[in-house]
C-alpha positions in Angstrom: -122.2 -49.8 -117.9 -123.4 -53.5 -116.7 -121.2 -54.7 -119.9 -118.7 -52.8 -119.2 -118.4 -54.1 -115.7 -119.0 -58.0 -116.9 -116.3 -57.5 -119.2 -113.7 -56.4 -117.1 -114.6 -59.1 -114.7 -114.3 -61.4 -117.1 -110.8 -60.2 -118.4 -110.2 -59.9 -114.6 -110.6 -63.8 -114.3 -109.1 -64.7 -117.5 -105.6 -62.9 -117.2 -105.3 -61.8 -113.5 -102.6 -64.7 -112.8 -100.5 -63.7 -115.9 -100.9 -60.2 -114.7 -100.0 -60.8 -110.7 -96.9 -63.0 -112.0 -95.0 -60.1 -114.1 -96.3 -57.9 -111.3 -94.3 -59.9 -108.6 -91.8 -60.9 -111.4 -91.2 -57.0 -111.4 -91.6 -55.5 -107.9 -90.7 -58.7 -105.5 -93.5 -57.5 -103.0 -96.7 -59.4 -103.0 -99.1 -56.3 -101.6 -97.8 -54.0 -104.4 -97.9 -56.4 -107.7 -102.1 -57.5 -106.2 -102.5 -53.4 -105.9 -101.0 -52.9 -109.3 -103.5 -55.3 -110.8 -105.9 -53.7 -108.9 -105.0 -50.1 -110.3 -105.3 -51.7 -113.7 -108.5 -52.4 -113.7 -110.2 -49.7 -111.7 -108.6 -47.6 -114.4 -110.1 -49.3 -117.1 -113.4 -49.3 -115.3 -113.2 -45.5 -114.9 -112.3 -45.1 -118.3 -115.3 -45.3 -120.1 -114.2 -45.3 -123.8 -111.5 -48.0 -123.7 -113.0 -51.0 -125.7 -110.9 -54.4 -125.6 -110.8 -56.9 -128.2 -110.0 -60.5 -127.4 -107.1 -60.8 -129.2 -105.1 -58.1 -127.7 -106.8 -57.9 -124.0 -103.4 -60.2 -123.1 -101.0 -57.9 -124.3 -102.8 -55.0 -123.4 -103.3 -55.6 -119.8 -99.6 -56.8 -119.5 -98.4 -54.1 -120.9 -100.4 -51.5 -118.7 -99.0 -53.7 -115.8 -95.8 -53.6 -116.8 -96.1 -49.6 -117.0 -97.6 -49.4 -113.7 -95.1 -51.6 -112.4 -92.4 -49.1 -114.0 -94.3 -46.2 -112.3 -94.0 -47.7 -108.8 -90.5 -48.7 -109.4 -89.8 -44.8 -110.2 -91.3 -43.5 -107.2 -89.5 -46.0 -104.9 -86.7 -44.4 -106.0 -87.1 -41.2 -106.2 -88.7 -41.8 -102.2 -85.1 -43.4 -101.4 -83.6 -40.9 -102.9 -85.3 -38.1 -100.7 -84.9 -40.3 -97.8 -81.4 -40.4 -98.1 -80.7 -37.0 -98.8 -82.8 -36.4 -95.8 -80.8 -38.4 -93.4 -77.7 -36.9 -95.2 -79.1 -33.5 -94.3 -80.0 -34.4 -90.4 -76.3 -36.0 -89.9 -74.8 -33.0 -91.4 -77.2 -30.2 -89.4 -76.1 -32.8 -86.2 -72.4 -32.7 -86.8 -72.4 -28.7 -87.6 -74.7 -28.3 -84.4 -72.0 -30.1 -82.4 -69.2 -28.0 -83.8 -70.5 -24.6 -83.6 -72.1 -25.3 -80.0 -68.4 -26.1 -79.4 -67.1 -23.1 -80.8 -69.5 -21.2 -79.0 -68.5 -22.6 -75.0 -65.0 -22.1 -76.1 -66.0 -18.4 -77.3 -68.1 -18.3 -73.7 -65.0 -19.4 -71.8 -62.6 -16.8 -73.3 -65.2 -13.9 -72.8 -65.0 -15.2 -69.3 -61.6 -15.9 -68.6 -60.2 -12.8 -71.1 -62.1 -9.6 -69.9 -63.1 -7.7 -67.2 -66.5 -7.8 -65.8 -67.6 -4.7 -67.5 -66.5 -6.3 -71.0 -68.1 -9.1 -70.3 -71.7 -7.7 -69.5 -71.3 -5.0 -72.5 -70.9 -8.4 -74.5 -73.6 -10.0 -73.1 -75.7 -7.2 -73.8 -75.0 -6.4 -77.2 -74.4 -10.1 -78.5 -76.9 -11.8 -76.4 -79.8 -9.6 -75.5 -79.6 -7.7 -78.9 -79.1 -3.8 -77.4 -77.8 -1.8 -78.7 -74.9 0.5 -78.0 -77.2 4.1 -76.7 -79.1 1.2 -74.8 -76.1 -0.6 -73.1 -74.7 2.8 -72.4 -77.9 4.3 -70.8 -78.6 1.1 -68.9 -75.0 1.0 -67.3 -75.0 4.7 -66.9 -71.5 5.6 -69.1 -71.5 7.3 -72.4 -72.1 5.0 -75.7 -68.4 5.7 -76.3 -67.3 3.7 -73.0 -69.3 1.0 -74.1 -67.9 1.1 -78.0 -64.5 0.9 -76.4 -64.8 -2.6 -74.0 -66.9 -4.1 -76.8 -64.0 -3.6 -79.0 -61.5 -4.2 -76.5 -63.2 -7.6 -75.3 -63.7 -8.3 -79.3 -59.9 -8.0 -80.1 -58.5 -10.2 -76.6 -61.1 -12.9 -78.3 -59.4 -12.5 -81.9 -56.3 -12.5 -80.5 -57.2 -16.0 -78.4 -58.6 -17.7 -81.1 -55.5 -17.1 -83.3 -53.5 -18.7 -80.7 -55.3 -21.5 -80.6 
């Protein structure tokens, strides 16, 4: 193991500036291309059964820069692209927020303005509170008919004011 880790440090010094230069050549960031180097060699440290000769450390270490380089490249952009589609996806939840919450005052206002006050808490009931219609009736005290009868009443004045508009 002592070999192992006197020849890597002496590859280390022998090719790290060749190494850090196509690292930087490839990524343009300085931290990155000295971590890349980095990950190189503490790979080949924890790799116990890669042997090196002299005349193709070069190459070799290069090339396992340049593939870690390509690595790092990859998941910057798969990173953008999930950033963007996550921005994509807040703008559009934003924009549909903004239009049904529009949708819905308008739908408030013409419950309001359109039916009578018995209409309008049957509709509250049903829509808002969840009951349901043997709940509305026995809590208002008329029959689940009634309350059938202004829901659907109060349900068509509302179709019939949205077509309008």
């Amino acid at each position: 193991m002592k070999d192992r880790k006197q020849e890597l440090e002496t590859l280390f010094k022998q090719h790290y500036r060749q190494m850090y230069r196509l690292a930087t050549l490839l990524l343009h960031d300085d931290a990155e291309s000295k971590d890349v180097v980095h990950d190189v060699f503490a790979r080949l440290l924890a790799s116990q059964n890669k042997e090196l000769r002299e005349e193709t450390a070069a190459a070799f270490l290069l090339k396992c820069v340049h593939n870690r380089c390509l690595n790092v490249i990859r998941g910057k952009k798969i990173q953008e692209r999930v950033q963007r589609l996550y921005l994509l996806d807040i703008e559009t939840t934003i924009i549909l927020a903004d239009m049904y919450e529009e949708e819905l005052k308008a739908l408030s206002e013409g419950v309001t303005l359109l039916t009578p006050p018995v209409c309008r808490e049957i509709v509250e009931l049903h829509f808002n509170e969840g009951l349901t219609f043997r709940e509305i009736a026995s809590r208002l005290g008329v029959s689940e008919t009634t309350v059938y009868k202004h829901l659907r009443r109060a349900l068509s004045q509302l179709r019939s004011h949205i077509k309008k508009d």
